[in-house]
Steps between C-alpha positions, in 0.01 A plus 500: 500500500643873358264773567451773253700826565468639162394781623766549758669828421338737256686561180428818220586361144456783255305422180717389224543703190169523302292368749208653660405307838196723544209247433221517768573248737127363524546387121524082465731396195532246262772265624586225270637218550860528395479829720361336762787246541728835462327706774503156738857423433607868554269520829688158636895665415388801664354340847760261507809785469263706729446184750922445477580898539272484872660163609824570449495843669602720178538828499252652348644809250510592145809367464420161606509277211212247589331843574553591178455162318140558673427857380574354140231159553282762584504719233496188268192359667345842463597511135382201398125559717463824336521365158200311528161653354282677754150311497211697475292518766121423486428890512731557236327241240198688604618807415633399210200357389312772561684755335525281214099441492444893554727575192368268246159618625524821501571541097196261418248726636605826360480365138186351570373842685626674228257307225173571635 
């Protein structure tokens, strides 16, 4: 049985061109199901190059290619979870609801201030 060393060295993958990784990280998304399948394959290729890099003893460097063929299944499975919709939380419908009920109030009783 393979443990999970994923997480074995860290690695810093800058954001690709025209993308903007600053979401707050409390935020659920949307994951459907064809990017489900993508974010579960990606997450197996990366634990099992990740898993093969620690057992065989690799050197760990930026020049490593299964170092490198990492950094790139990362930034792919980053890509592909950040271009799922952000779901609204419960406090953000509320909001929203709110505002929306405050506005469409608000004109209805200065016309009908205004007649009397």
């Amino acid at each position: 049985m393979a443990a999970s060393t994923s997480t074995a060295f860290p690695v810093s993958i800058p954001p690709a061109a025209g993308h903007s990784f600053s979401a707050p990280s409390n935020r659920r998304r949307h994951i459907d199901q064809a990017s489900g399948r993508a974010l579960e394959a990606l997450s197996h290729a990366i634990e099992y190059l990740t898993d093969e890099l620690i057992h065989n003893g690799g050197l760990i460097s930026a020049n490593n290619p299964q170092v490198e063929a990492v950094q790139l299944l990362m930034a792919l499975n980053r890509q592909v979870y950040f271009e799922c919709p952000i779901v609204q939380t419960f406090a953000d419908r509320c909001r929203s609801f709110l505002r929306f009920r405050s506005a469409s109030a608000a004109p209805s009783t200065s016309i009908s201030s205004s007649r009397w």
